[in-house]
N, C-alpha and C positions, 0 to 999 in steps of 0.2 A: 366388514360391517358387522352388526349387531344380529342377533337371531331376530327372522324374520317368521311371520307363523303362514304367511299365504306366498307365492309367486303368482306373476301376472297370471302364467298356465293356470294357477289355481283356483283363480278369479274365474277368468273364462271360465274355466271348465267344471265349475258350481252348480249345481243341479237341486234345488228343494222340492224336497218331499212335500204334496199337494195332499190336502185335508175338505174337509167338507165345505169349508167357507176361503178356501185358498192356500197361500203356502202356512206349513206350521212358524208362528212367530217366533217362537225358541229358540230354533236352530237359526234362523234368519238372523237374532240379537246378538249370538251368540257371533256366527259366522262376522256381522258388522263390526262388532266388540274386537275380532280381531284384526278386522281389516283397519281401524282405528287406531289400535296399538304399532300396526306396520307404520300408518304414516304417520304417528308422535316419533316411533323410530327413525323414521326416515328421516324428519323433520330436525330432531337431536344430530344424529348424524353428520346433515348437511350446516346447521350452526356449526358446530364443528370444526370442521374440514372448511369451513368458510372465513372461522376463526384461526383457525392454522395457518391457509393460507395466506389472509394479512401477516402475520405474525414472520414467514418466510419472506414475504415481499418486502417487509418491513427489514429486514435481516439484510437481503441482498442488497437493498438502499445503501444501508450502514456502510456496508462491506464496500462498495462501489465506489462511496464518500473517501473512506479509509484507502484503498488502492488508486484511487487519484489522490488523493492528497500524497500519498509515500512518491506517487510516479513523478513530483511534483517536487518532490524534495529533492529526489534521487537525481533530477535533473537539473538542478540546483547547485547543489553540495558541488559537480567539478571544479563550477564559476568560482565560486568562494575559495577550493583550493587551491585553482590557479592565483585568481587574485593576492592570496596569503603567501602562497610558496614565493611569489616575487616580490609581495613586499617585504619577505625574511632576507631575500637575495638583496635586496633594494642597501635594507638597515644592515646588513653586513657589509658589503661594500661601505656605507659610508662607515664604518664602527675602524673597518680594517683602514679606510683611506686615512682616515681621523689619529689611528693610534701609531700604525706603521709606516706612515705618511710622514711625519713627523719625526721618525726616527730615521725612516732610508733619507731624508731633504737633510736632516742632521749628520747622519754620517758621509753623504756626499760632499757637504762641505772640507766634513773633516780631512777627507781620508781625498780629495782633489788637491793637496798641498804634497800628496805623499806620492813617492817613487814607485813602489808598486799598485796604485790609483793610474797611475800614467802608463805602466805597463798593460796593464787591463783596460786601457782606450783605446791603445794600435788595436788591439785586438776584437774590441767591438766597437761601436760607435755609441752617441751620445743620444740617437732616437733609440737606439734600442735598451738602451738603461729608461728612457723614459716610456717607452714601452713595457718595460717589467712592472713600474709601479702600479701603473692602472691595474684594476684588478677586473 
């Protein structure tokens, strides 16, 4: 805090010097004078630190707004990655079913006329070629 010119002890423990008709006014104005200046001080001070204090409160809101809202996001963002990784997975499959689809259906025709197409069937069977194309 700010310099102060009295403590409470001080107060108390105040003593005026007595004159003919009571205490001297002087020292009395004088002494008030300061005691007046303590609580303008006091007074400033407490604006103050009262204005600080909103200005903090007001701070931690922000910040509170701000860390929920991120915790908010962060909890978010997997949903959407998941979502996106399998709709990449989704449109690849069909791009590969679409383009290599097309050409293994075309060479099985071809190549089912040919002698070694026929050796390669003892050898595996006909679900398991249709199992390779799926992807």
């Amino acid at each position: 805090m700010s310099n102060f010119n009295y403590t409470a002890k001080d107060i108390l423990q105040k003593e005026f010097p007595s004159k003919l008709r009571g205490y001297d006014q002087v020292e009395v104005d004088k002494f008030l004078d300061g005691v007046i200046k303590d609580y303008e001080t006091y007074n400033r001070e407490i604006l103050a630190l009262k204005e600080e204090n909103r200005r903090l409160i007001s701070k931690v809101d922000q910040l509170a707004k701000s860390q929920a809202t991120l915790s908010r996001v962060k909890q978010e963002q997997p949903k959407n990655t998941a979502v996106t990784n399998f709709d990449i997975l989704k449109r690849l499959s069909n791009l590969e079913k679409h383009v290599f689809g097309s050409k293994i259906n075309g060479n099985m025709t071809q190549s089912n006329s040919s002698s070694a197409d026929r050796s390669f069937s003892v050898n595996g069977t006909d679900d398991e070629l249709d199992k390779t194309k799926l992807f």
